[in-house]
N, C-alpha and C positions, 0 to 999 in steps of 0.2 A: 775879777780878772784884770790883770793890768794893761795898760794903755801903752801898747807898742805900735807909734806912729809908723814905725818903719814896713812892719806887716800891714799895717794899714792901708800904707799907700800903695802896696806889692797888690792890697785886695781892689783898689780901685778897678782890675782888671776886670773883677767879676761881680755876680750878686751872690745873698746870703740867703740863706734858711727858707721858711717853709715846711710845716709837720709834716712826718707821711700821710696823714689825712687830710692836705691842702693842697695847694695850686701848682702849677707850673708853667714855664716859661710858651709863649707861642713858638712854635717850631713851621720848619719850610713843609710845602706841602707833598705830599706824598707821589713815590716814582708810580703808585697803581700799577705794583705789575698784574697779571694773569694769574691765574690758576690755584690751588690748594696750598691753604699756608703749610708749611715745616719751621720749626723755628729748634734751636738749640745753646743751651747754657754752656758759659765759657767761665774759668775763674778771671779774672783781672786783675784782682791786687790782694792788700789789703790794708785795714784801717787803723789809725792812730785811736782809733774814740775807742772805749769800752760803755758802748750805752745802746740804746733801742728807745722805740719812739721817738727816734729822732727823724728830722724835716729834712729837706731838701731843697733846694731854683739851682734850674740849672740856665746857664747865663749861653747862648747862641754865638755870642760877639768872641768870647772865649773858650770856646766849646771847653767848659767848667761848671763844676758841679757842687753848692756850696751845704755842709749839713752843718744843725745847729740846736740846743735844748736835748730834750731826751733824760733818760733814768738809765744810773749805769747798773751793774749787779748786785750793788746794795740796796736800790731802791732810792738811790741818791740823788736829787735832782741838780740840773747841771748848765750851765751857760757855753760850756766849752764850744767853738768853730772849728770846721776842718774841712780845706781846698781838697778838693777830688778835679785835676786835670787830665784829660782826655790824650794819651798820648800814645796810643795804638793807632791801626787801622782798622776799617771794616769786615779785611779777613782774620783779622786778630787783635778783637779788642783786647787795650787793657789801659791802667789809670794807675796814678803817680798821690799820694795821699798826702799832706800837711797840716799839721796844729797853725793854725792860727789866732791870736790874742786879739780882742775885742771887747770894748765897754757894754756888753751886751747885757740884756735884765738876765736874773736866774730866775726863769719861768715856765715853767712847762703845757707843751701844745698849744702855743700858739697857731695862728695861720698865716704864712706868708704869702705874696707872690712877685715875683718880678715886672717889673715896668720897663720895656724896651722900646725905647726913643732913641737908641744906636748908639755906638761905643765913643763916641767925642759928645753925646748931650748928656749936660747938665741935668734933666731929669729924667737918665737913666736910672734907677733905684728898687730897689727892695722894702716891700713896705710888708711889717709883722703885726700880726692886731690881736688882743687878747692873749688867753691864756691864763694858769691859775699858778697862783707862789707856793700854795701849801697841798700838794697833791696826796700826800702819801699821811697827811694828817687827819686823825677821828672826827670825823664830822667836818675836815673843810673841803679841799675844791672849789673852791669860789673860784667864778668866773671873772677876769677882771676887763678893761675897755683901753687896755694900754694898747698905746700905736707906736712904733718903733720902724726905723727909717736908714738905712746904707745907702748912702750916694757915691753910685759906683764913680764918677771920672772924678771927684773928690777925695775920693776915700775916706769919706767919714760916717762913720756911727752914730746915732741920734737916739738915745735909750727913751726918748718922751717927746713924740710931738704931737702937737696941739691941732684940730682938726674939729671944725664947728659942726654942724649937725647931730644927729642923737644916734648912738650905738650899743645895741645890748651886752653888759659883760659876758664873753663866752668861754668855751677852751674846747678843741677838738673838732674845730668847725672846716669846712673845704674853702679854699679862695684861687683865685686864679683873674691873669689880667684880662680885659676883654681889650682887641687890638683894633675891632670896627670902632668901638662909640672911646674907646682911651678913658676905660674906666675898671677898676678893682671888684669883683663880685665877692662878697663871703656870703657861704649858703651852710645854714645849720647849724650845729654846736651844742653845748650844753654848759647852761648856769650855776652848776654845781652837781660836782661829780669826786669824793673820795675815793682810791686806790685804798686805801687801807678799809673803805666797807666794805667794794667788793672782796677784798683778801678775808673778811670776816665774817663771806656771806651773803650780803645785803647787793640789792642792786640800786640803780642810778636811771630814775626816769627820765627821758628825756621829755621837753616841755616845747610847744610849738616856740618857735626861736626868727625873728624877723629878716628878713634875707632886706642885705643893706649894699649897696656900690658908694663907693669913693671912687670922685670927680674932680675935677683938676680944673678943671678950665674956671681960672676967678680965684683961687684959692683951695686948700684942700677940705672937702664938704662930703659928711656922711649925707647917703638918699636914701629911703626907704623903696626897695625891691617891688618883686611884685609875690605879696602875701609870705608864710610863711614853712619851715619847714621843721619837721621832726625827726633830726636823726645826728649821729654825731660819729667820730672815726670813719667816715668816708674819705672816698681821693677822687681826685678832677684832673681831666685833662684834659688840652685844647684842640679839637679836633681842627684843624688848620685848612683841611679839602673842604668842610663842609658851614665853616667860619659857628662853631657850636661848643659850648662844654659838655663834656661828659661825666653826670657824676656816679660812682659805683661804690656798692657794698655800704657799713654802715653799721651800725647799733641804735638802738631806741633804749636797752634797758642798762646798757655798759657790760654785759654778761653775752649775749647768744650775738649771732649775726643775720643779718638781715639780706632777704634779695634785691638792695634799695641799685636802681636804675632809671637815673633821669637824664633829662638832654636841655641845653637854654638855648636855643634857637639866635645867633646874633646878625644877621645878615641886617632884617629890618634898621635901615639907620635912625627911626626913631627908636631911641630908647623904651618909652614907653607902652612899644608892642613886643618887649619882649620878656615872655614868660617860661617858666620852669615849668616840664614837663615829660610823663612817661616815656620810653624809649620804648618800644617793641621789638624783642630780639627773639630770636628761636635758640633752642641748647638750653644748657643749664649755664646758670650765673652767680658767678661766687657769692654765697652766705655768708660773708665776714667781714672785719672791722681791724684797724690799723693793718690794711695791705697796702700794697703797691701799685701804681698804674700809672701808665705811661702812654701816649699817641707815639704810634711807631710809624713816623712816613714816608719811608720805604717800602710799606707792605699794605698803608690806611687802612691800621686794627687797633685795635684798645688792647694794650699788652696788662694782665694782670697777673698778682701774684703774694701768697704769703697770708700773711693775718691770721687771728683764731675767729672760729665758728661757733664754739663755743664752751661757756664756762672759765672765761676769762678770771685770770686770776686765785683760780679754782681748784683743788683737786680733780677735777672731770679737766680741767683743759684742753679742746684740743683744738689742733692747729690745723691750717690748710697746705698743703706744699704740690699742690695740683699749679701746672700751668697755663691759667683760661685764657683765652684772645678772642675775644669779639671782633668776630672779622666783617668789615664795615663796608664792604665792595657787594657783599651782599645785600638782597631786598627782599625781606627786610633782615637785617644781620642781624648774625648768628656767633652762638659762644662756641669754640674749639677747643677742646682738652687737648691740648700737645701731650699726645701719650710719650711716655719715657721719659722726660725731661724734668727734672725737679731740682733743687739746690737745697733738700732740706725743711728743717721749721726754720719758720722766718717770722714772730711775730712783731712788728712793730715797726718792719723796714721801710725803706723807702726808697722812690724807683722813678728815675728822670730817662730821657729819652735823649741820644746823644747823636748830633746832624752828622758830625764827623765822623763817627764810627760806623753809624747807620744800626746805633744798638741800642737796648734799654738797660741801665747801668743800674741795681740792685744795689744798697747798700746797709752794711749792720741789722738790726733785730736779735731777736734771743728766742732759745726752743720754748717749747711748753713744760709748765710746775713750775711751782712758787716753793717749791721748800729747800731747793737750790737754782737759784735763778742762774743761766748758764745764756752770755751773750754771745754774738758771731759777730766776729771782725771780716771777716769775707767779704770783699766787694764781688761781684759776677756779673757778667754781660751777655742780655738775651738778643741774639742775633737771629731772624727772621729772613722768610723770603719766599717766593709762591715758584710751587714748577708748576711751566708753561703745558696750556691745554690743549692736547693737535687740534688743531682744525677737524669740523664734522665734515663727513663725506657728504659729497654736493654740495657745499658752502661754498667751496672754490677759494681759493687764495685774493687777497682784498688790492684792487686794482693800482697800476701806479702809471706811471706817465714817464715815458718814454724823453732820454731829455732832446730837446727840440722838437717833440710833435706834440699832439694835441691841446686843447687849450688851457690858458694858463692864466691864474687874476693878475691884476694890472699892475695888483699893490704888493708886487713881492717881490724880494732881492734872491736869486740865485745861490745857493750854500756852495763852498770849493767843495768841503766834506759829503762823501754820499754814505747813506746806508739803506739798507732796503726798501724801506718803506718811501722812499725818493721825498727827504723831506724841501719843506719849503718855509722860507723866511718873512715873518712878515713884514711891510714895507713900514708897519706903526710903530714897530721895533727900534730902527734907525735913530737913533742919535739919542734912544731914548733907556738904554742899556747896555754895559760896558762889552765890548768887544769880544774881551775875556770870555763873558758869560754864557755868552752865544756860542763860542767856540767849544768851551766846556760844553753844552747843551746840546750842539752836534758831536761831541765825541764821545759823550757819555749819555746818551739818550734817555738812558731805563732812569737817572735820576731825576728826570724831569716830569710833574703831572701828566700824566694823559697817555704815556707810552704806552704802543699798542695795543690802546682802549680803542673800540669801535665807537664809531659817531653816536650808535645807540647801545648803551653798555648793556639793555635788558635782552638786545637780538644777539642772535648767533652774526659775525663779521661775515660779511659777503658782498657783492658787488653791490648789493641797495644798500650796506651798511661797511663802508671801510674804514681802515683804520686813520686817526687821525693823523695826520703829518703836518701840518701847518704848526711853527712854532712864534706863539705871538703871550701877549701879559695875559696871565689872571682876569684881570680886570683891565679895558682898554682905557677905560678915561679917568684912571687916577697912574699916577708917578709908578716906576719901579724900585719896587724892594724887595731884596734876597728873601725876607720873611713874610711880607704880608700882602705883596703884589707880584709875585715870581711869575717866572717863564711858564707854558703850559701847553702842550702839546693838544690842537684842537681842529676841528672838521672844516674850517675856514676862516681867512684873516676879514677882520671889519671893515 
């Protein structure tokens, strides 16, 4: 692919790639609202690429969405880039599509994720690892250990960088950045896996594979995880409310789909205590492999979608186009079939979650059958949202304060803005969050954590449980940030 600086420097805006079965960007944390999800498909656009299996990071700073690698309808493997910009609204997503030219490897499935250290640092970036050159060849699929690097305020491409510690070659593995410890997880993959066996047959075992983070601080250094995992064609997403990845769906043989549902726990700030582990959800959870998933938080659910279940590359093929959501406000959550709503077969897409629109933006994939491979240029946008649950009878409406009477904490600034819930400001706030954000935060409530969540989300709201109104950080005693220390509506200021 040739080297046009010019796009290059237009890409500094954003980050790049990431498989559909790998990572995605940390996103703000969710408005939590009430009641029964509804969610419904929107078309959006549509795309320059003719390919599937193609990755995704979608970049926060730009609310942009970068895809990359993939196999077009000949089975051709492909370097090609293409900007997906966000340039609807929430009540009507839709996105704006562009080729863009890049010194990128011609490799397929890799795993990327974005690193967000904010839109003027220097180690903003997009880091891609692995991946295999000969996919579609008898007997290869070799997994390879390339690391590949976009520095987004530079705008530069880095097809090979250098990175001490040991990493297993893989391809089809999940990764995603973690924003507590500012470190890269890849979980999973497989060391060798032909597309042309499956087409003639044979399946692709997958083989215990070592879960590795890239660390930063010193230099960049592979770590060895904690233990191992067996499975490859899953997707991750950053669950942002509860600071955890989520990994979903999955293959073990490269043929059927698996109910693979895991969780990495990140809060603990030693590293060391944190481990990969089962999720427990009620419902049914998608069986398959190179789907879609996205954190949608606007609604704090696991949006999934797409993939085959099984018989991949097969005459049996078939595809998923059921729309699941793990809706995560539950205890313990539970999978939701959004009856009605479907965009079709979609195998191979891939599916970022978009701040600005407040929607999960689907991109490319191709139907089921190999003996005319048929891809979809369609982008579509899943728009989400819960209707509100009345209040039980005798729970009584959740108390508020009257303005000038009863008592009031010491540490709090007065809002000009009122809305029901008679909110209040916290005095830790002051000087410690832009003006702007607060005001947004009162005028737009629902977007912010914790709206008209009761103090105790497992009781019914009532006078021993109301709802929270104090608007103060996430976390009181680190800095504010729009993504990883935001506003959050709570049952009292510190």
């Amino acid at each position: 692919m040739r080297h046009h600086r010019s796009l290059i420097r237009l890409a500094a805006l954003v980050g790049i790639c990431a498989l559909g079965f790998s990572g995605p960007a940390a996103q703000a944390a969710p408005a939590q609202q009430t009641g029964p999800l509804s969610c419904r498909w929107q078309n959006a656009g549509s795309s320059t690429l003719d390919q599937f299996a193609t990755g995704s990071v979608y970049d926060p700073n730009a609310n942009s969405m970068w895809v990359y690698s993939g196999l077009d309808s000949q089975l051709k493997i492909s370097n090609r880039i293409e900007m997906i910009s966000m340039t609807g609204t929430a009540a009507a997503p839709k996105v704006s599509h562009k080729a863009v030219n890049a010194p990128a490897a011609t490799i397929f499935a890799p795993t990327c994720a974005f690193r967000n250290k904010g839109a003027d640092s220097d180690d903003t970036a997009v880091y891609c690892f692995g991946g295999t050159k000969n996919p579609t060849d008898v007997g290869g699929g070799a997994g390879d250990d390339l690391v590949q690097r976009f520095l987004v305020k530079k705008g530069a491409w880095e097809s090979s960088v250098t990175v001490a510690g040991s990493f297993s070659p893989r391809w089809g593995a999940a990764a995603a950045w973690d924003p507590v410890h500012d470190v890269i997880w890849v979980v999973g993959g497989v060391q060798q896996c032909s597309l042309k066996d499956l087409i003639d047959g044979k399946t692709c075992q997958a083989r215990p594979i070592g879960i590795n983070y890239l660390s930063f601080d010193g230099g960049l250094k592979w770590n060895a995880g904690p233990g191992n995992e067996t499975v490859f064609g899953h997707a991750v997403a950053y669950d942002s409310a509860a600071q955890r990845l989520i990994f979903v769906g999955g293959t073990t043989n490269g043929r059927d789909g698996i109910s693979y549902l895991k969780q990495m726990d990140l809060k603990d700030p030693d590293i060391s205590k944190v481990k990969l582990a089962g999720l427990n959800a009620g419902g049914t959870a998608p069986a398959s492999f190179l789907l879609g998933a996205a954190y949608d938080a606007s609604v704090n659910a696991l949006v999934t979608y797409g993939g085959v279940s099984r018989g991949h590359l097969s005459s049996k093929e078939t595809a998923d186009t059921r729309t699941l959501v793990l809706d995560l406000t539950a205890a313990p959550p539970v999978w939701v079939n959004i009856s009605g709503q479907s965009i079709g077969e979609r195998i191979g897409g891939t599916m970022q979650f978009d701040s600005k629109q407040n929607a999960s933006i689907f991109a490319l994939g191709r139907k089921s059958g190999t003996s005319n491979i048929s891809t979809v240029r369609t982008t579509n946008a899943l728009s989400c949202n819960r209707n509100a649950v009345p209040t039980p009878t005798g729970s009584g409406p959740a108390p508020t304060n009257t303005p000038g009477t009863g008592p009031r904490p010491t540490d709090e600034v007065r809002p000009t803005a009122t809305m029901a819930s008679d909110p209040v400001i916290c005095e830790a706030i002051k000087n410690r969050v832009p003006a702007a954000v607060v005001n947004e935060a009162l005028t737009a409530p629902d977007k912010v954590a914790g709206y008209q969540q009761p103090c105790n989300p497992n009781l019914v709201p009532g006078p021993s449980n109301p709802l929270r109104r104090y608007l103060g950080l996430r976390n009181p005693s680190q800095v504010y940030h729009p993504l990883f220390n935001s506003l959050m509506w709570k049952c009292g200021c510190p």
